[in-house]
VEXDREN-766162 format. One record per residue (C-alpha): z negated, y negated, x. Coordinates in steps of 0.02 Angstrom, whole numbers, always signed. Example, Ala and Ser with C-alpha at 12.3 -4.5 7.8 and 13.67 -1.06 7.14 Angstrom:
REM residues 2
{drenke {-390,+225,+615}}
{drenke {-357,+53,+684}}
END
This chain:
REM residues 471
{drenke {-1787,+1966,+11482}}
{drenke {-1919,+2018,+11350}}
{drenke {-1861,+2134,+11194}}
{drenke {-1992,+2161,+11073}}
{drenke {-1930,+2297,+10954}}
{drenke {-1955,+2475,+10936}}
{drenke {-2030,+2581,+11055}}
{drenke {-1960,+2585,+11242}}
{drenke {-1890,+2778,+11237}}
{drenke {-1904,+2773,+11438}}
{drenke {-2103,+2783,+11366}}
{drenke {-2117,+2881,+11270}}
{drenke {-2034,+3015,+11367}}
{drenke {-2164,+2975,+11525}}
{drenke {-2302,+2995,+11401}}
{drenke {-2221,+3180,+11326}}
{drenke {-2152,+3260,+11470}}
{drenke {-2026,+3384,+11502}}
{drenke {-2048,+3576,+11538}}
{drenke {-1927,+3688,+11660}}
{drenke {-1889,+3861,+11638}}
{drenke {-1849,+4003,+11759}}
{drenke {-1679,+4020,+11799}}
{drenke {-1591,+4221,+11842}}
{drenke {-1467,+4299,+11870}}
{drenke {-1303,+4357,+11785}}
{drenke {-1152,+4470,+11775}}
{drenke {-979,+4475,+11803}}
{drenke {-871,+4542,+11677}}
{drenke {-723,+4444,+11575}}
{drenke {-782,+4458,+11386}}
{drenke {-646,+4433,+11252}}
{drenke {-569,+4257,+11259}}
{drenke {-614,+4242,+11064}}
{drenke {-805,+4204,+11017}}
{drenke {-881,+4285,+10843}}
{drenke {-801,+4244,+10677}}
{drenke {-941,+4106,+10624}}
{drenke {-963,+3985,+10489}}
{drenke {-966,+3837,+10590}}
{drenke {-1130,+3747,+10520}}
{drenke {-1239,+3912,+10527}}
{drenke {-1346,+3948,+10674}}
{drenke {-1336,+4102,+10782}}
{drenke {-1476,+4206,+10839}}
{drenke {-1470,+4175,+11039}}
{drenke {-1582,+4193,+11187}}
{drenke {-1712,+4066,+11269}}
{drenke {-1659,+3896,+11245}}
{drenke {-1585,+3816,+11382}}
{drenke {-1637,+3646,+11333}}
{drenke {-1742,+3534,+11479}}
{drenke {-1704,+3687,+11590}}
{drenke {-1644,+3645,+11788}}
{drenke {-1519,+3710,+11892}}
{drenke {-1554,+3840,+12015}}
{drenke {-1605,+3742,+12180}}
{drenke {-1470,+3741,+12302}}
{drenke {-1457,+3648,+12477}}
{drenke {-1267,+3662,+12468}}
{drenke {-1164,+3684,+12313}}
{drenke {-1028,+3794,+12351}}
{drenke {-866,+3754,+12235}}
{drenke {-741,+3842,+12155}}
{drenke {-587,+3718,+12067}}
{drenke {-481,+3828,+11919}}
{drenke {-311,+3720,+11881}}
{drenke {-234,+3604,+12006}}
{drenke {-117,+3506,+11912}}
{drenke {-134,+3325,+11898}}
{drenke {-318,+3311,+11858}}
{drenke {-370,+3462,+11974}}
{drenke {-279,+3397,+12114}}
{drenke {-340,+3236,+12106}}
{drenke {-523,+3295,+12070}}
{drenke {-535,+3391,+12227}}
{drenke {-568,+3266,+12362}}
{drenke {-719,+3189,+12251}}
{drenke {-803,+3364,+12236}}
{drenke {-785,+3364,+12434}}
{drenke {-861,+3210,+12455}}
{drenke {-1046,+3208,+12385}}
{drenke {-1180,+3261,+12556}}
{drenke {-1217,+3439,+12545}}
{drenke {-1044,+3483,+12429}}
{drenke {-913,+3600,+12507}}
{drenke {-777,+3659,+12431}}
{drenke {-727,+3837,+12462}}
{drenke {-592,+3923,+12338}}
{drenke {-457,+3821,+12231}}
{drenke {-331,+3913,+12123}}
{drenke {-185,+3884,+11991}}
{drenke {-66,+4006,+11921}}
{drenke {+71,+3911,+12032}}
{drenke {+3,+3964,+12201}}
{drenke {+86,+3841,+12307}}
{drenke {-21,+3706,+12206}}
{drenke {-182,+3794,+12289}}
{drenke {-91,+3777,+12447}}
{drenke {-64,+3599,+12446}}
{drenke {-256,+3570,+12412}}
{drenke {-304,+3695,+12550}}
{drenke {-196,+3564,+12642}}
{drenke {-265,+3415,+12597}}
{drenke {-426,+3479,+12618}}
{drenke {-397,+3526,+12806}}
{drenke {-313,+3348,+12829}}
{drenke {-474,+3257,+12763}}
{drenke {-596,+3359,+12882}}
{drenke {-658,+3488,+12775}}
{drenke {-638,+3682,+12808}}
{drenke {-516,+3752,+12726}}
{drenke {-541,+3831,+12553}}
{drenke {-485,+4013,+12503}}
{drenke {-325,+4016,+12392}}
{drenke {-309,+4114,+12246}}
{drenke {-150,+4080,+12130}}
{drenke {+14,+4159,+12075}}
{drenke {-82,+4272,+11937}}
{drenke {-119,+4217,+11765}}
{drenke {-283,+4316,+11826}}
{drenke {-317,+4244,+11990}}
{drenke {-460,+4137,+11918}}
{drenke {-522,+4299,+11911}}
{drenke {-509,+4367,+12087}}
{drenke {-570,+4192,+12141}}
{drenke {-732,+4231,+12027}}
{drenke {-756,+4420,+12084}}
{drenke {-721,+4367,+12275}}
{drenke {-803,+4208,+12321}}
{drenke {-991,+4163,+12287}}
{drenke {-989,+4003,+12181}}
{drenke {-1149,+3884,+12148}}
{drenke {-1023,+3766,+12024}}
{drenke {-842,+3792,+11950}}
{drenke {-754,+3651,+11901}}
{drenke {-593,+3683,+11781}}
{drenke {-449,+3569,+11749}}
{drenke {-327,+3701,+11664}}
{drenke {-243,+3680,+11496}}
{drenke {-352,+3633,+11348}}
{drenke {-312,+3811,+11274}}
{drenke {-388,+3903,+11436}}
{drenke {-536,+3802,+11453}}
{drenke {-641,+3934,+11341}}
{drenke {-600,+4108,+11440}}
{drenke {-599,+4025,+11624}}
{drenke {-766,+3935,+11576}}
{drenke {-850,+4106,+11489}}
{drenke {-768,+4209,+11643}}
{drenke {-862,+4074,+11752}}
{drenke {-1042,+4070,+11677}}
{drenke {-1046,+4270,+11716}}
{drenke {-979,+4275,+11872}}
{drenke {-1167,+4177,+11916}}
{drenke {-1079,+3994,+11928}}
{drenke {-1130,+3852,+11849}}
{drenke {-980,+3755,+11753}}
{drenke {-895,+3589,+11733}}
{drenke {-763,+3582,+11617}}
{drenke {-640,+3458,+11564}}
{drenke {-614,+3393,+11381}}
{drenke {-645,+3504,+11269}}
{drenke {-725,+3640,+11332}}
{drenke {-651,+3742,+11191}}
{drenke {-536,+3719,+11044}}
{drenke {-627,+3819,+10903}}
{drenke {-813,+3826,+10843}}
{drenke {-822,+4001,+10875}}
{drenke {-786,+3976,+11034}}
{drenke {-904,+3848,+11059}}
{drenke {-1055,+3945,+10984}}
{drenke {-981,+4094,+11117}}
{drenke {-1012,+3977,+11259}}
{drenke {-1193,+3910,+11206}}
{drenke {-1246,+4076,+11183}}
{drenke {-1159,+4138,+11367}}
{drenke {-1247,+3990,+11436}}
{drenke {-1419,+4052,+11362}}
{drenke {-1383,+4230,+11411}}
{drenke {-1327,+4177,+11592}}
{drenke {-1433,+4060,+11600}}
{drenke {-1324,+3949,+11721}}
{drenke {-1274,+3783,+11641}}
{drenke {-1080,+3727,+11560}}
{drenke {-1053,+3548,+11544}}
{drenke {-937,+3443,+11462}}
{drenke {-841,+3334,+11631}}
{drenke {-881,+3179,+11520}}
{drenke {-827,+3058,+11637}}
{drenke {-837,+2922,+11525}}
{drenke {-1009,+2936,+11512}}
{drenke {-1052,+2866,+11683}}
{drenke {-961,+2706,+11658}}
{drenke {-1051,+2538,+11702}}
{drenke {-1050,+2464,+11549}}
{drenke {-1082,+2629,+11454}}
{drenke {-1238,+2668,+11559}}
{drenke {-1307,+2484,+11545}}
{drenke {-1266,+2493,+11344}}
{drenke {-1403,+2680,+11346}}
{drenke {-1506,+2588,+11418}}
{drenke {-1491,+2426,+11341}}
{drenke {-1529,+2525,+11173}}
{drenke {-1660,+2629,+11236}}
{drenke {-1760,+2475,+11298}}
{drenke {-1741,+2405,+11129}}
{drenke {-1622,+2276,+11140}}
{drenke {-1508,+2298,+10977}}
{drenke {-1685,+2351,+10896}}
{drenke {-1678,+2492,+10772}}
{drenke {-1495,+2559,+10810}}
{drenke {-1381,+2604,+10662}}
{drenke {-1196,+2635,+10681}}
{drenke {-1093,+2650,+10842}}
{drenke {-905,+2660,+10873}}
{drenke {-809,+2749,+11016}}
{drenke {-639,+2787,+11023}}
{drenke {-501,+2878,+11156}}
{drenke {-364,+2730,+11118}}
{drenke {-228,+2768,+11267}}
{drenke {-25,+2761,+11265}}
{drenke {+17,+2918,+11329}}
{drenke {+202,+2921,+11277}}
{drenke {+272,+2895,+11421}}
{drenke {+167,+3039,+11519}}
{drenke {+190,+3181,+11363}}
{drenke {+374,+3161,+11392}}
{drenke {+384,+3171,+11566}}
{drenke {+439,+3341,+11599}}
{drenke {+359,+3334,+11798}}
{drenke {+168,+3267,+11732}}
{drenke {+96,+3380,+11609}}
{drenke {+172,+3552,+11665}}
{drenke {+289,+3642,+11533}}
{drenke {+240,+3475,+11423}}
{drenke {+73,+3587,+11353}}
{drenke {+3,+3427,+11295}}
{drenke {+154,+3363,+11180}}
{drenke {+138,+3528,+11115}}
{drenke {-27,+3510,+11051}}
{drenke {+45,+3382,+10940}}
{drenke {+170,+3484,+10859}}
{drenke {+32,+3625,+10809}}
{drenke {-138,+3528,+10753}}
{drenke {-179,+3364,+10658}}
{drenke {-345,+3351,+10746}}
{drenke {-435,+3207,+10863}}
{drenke {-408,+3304,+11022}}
{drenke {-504,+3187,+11146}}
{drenke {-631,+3059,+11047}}
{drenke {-765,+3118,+11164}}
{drenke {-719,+2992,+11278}}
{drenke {-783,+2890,+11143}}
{drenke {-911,+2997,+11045}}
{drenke {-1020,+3060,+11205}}
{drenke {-1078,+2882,+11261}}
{drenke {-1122,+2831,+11087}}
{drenke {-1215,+2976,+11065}}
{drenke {-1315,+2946,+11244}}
{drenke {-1373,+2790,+11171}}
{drenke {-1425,+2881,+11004}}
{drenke {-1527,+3008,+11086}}
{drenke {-1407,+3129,+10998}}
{drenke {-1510,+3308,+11032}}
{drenke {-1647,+3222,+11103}}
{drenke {-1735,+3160,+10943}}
{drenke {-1561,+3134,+10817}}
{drenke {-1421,+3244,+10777}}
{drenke {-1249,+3232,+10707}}
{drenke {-1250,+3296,+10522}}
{drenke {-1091,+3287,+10470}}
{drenke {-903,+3245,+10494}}
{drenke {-740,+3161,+10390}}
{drenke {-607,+3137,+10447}}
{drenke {-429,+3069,+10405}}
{drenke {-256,+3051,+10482}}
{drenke {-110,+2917,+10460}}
{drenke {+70,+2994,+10475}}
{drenke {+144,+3073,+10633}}
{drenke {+250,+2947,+10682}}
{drenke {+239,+2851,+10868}}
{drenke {+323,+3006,+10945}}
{drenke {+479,+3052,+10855}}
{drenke {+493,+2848,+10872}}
{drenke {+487,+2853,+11050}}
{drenke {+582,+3012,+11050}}
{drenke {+726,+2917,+10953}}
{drenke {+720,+2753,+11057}}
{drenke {+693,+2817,+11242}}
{drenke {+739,+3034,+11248}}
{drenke {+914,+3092,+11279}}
{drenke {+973,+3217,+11186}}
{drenke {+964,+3353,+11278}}
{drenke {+775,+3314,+11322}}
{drenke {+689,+3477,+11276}}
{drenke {+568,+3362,+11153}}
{drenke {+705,+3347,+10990}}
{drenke {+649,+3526,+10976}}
{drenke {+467,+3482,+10943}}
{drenke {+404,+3433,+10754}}
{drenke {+245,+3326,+10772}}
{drenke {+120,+3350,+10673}}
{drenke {-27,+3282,+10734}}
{drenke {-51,+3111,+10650}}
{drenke {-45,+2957,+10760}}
{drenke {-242,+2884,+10722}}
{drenke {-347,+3013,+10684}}
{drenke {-511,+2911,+10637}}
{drenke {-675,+3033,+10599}}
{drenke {-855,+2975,+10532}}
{drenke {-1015,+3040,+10571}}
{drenke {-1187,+3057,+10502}}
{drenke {-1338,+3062,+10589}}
{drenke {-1505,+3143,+10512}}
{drenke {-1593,+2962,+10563}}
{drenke {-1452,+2875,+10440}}
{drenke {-1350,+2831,+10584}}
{drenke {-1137,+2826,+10570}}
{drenke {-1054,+2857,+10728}}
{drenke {-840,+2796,+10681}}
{drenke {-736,+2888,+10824}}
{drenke {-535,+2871,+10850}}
{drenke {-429,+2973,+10914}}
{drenke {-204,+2886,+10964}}
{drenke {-124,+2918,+11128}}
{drenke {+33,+2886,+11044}}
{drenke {+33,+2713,+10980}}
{drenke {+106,+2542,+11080}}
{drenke {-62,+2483,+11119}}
{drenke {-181,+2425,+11253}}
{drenke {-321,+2563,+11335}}
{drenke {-497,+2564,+11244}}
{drenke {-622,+2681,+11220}}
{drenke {-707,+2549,+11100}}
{drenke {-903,+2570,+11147}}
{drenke {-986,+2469,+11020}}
{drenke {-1162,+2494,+10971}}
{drenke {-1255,+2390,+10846}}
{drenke {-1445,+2369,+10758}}
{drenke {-1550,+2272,+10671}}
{drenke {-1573,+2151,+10813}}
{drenke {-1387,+2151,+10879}}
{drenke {-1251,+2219,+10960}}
{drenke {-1130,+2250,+11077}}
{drenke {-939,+2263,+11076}}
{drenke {-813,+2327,+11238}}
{drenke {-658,+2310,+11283}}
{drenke {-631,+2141,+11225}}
{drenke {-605,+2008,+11366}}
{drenke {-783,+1917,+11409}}
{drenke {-850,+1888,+11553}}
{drenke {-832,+2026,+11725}}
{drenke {-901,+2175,+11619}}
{drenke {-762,+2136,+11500}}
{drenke {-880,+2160,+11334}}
{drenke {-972,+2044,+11230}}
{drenke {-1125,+2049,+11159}}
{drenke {-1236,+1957,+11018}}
{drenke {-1429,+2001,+11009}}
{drenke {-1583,+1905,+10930}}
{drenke {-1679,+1808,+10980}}
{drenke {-1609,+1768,+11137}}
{drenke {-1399,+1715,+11029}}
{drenke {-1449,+1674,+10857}}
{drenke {-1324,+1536,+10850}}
{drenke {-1182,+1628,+10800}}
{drenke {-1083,+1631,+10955}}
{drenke {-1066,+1788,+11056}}
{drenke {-1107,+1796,+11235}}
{drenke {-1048,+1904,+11389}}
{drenke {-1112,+2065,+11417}}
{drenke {-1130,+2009,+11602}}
{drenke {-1291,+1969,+11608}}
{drenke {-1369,+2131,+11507}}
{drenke {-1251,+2228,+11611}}
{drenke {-1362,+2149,+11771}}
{drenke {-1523,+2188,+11675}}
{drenke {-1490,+2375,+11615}}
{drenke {-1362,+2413,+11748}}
{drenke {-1406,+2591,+11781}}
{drenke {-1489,+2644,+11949}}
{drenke {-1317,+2773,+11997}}
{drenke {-1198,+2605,+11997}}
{drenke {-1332,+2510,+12111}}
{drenke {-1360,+2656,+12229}}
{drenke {-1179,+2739,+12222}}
{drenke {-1058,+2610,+12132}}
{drenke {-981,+2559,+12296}}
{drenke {-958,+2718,+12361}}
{drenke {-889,+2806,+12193}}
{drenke {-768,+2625,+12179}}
{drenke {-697,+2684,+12357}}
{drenke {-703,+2868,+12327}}
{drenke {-620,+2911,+12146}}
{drenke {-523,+2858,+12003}}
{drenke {-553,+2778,+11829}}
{drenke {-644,+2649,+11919}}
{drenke {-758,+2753,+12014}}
{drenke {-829,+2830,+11864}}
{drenke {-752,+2998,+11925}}
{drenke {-836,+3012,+12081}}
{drenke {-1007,+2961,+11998}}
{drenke {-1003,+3108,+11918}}
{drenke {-965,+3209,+12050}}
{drenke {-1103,+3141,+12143}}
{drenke {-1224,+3172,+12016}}
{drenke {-1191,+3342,+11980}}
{drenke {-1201,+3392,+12144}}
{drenke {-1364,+3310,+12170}}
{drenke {-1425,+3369,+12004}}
{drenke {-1398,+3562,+12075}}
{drenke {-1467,+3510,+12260}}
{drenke {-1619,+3449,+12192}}
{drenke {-1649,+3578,+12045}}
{drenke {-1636,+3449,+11895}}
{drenke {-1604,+3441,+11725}}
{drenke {-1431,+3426,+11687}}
{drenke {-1379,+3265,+11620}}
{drenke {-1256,+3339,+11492}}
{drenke {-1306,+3513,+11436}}
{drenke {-1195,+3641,+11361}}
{drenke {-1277,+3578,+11168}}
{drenke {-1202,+3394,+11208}}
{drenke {-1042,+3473,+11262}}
{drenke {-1027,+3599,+11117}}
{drenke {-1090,+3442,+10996}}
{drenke {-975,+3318,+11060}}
{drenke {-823,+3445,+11040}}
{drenke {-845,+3500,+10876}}
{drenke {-761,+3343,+10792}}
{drenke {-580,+3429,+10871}}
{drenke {-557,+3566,+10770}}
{drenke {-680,+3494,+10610}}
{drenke {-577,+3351,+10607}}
{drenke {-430,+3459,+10578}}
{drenke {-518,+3550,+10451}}
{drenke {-603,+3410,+10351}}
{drenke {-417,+3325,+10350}}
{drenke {-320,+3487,+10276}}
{drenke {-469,+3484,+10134}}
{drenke {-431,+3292,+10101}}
{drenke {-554,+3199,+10211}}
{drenke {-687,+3320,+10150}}
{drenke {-867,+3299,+10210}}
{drenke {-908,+3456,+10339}}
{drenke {-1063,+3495,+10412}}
{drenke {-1091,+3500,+10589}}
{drenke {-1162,+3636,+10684}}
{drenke {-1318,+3614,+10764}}
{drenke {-1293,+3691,+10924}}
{drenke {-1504,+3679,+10957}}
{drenke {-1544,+3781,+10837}}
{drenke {-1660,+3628,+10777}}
{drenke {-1727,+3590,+10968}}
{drenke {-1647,+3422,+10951}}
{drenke {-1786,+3350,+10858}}
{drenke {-1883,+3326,+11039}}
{drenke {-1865,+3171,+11137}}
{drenke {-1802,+3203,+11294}}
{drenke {-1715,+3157,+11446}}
{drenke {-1525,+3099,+11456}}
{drenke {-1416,+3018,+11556}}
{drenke {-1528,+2876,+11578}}
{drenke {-1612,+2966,+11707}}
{drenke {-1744,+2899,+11846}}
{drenke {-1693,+2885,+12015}}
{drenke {-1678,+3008,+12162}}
{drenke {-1623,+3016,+12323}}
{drenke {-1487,+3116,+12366}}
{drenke {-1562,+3257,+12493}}
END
């Protein structure tokens, strides 16, 4: 099909070019676990930039996994699976959890990995004792800052799970670790390597929904039933959350695909943030209807309001809507809707195999939407056609786990640019804490940080990457 609209972004990068830098070494002490007292929106005087630079070559990528609960557990056979990827230390403060993966490890063919556990500082001994290429950390939300700082200076580079911090501060603390290190942290955006997400960056880089100007993303998920389970989320840490902060505590899910197909940091930027918050309701509901009484949840007071809904602006006069409820009756979406001048696209809504819809000029101007299907054929991204089958077979959320397992490993085997640098992460993270912060002050407008320090205003490579063969 033939798009006539703005420029085709996969050309202009080939015509500008990207520059690596050299990569070195680092050290190994645990810093503080809290970063600088910062106002959020001011930039911090840091190191070399560690935007367009590679990770250190490595013909195997040695891996460390911190936190072996549900996630971590279930993450570990994935990380073992890409060519050249060997896992050789898992830990968790419950040691026989590190145990059970050693296990499973040995059971699927692999040798076994070293166990560290039974510490609330065994992470560390795992970081002081082993030699790790990449780290990969499934703890708590509230640990995810120290065990991903501790991480980047024992040499490793890092993949973290959402967020990879709860507080700005924190966030600035990592960017500038990352720049210091100069080993790369990245936000373990799944989402971002879904089918249809993928196909949509591309879709809108080729031009399809011409000059782009508003997308919506969202983390829309019961999770009742899971946050009271006493055996799934251990000592219920995530139902806590919700009795401590009225923030959107997971929109990335949402937030970092729209911003792949924005070139957010590679040309755009987020400016700002509102946010706002209906009443805390779902779970006391629940609580009420389904909890007996001596369930330890009538102790908890929720706070944390059922839709958190936050709105961004983009210095290009792009609005980015993200949503935030994993407490509501109500089917999974992540939303992933982008629209232009010349269309757009909407997920989650039942059309067709890709499950979106889509309405785009001149090809639909007859008022009726059409399936995604075909677009999804068109744009479909060169990791689902080379890897889809395998990652469908090898790992959850539809294979869109594995995917980025594979990737990342052949991203550090090959020496490339990350696809999600630590400024995406940080960017993308922001909104949980801001939100909170913009909703206490009444759905005031915030700025947000701009974690390049004003690098994002070069186009570069994303997630929309060219092809390469796995070595």
């Amino acid at each position: 099909m033939n798009h006539p609209s703005t420029p085709s972004r996969r050309g202009l990068l080939g015509a500008a070019g990207i520059a690596g830098l050299s990569v070195a070494g680092a050290g190994t002490a645990l810093a503080a676990p809290t970063g600088p007292a910062l106002d959020p929106a001011s930039p911090i005087p840091g190191p070399a930039s560690m935007v367009g630079v590679p990770y250190a070559q490595r013909d195997t990528v040695r891996i460390g996994i911190i936190g072996l609960g549900n996630r971590g557990a279930s993450m570990a056979s994935g990380w073992a699976a890409p060519p050249g990827a060997r896992i050789d230390a898992v830990c968790d403060i419950r040691a026989d959890r590190a145990t059970k993966v050693a296990d499973a490890m040995e059971e699927e063919g692999h040798d076994r990995p070293r166990e560290f556990g039974g510490e609330d500082t065994s992470f560390q001994d795992m970081l002081d004792e082993v030699e790790l290429d990449l780290v990969y950390i499934a703890t708590p939300w509230e640990f995810h800052y120290a065990h991903g700082k501790a991480s980047l200076l024992a040499g490793a580079n890092v993949a973290v799970e959402l967020p990879i911090a709860t507080e700005v501060d924190e966030m600035w603390d990592l960017v500038a670790t990352v720049e210091k290190t100069q080993n790369h942290l990245f936000l373990a955006e799944n989402c971002c390597y879904g089918r249809n997400e993928l196909a949509m960056a591309r879709a809108s880089h080729a031009g399809l929904f011409g000059d782009v100007t508003r997308g919506a993303g969202a983390y829309l998920h019961d999770l009742r039933g899971l946050m009271f389970d006493e055996n799934y989320y251990t000592d219920h840490w995530r139902r806590t959350w919700h009795t401590t902060h009225n923030r959107s505590f997971y929109a990335m899910h949402g937030l970092g695909p729209i911003a792949n197909a924005m070139d957010i940091n590679r040309g755009d930027r987020i400016t700002t943030i509102r946010a706002t918050a209906t009443a805390p309701r779902a779970l006391a509901d629940y609580r009420e209807r389904f909890m007996p009484k001596d369930h330890p949840s009538w102790a908890d007071t929720y706070v944390k309001g059922d839709l958190i809904t936050c709105l961004h602006d983009t210095d290009k006069g792009r609005v980015i809507r993200t949503e935030h409820d994993v407490s509501s009756p109500r089917p999974y979406s992540r939303i992933n809707s982008l629209a232009g001048t010349r269309g757009l696209m909407e997920d989650y809504v039942p059309v067709g195999d890709s499950g979106a819809r889509v309405y785009v000029e001149p090809d639909h101007a007859d008022d009726v939407w059409r399936s995604f299907d075909a677009f999804r054929d068109e744009f479909d991204h060169w990791l689902w056609q080379d890897v889809g089958e395998d990652a469908e077979n090898n790992g959850g959320h539809g294979g869109i786990d594995y995917l980025m397992q594979w990737r990342t490993v052949q991203a550090i085997r090959l020496g490339l640019v990350p696809d999600i640098d630590v400024y995406d992460s940080a960017t993308w993270c922001a909104p949980v804490p801001l939100s909170e912060e913009s909703i206490d002050q009444g759905g005031a407008v915030l700025t947000m940080p701009d974690f390049t320090r004003g690098k994002w205003t070069t186009l570069r490579q994303g997630i929309d990457s060219e092809r390469k063969e796995m070595p």
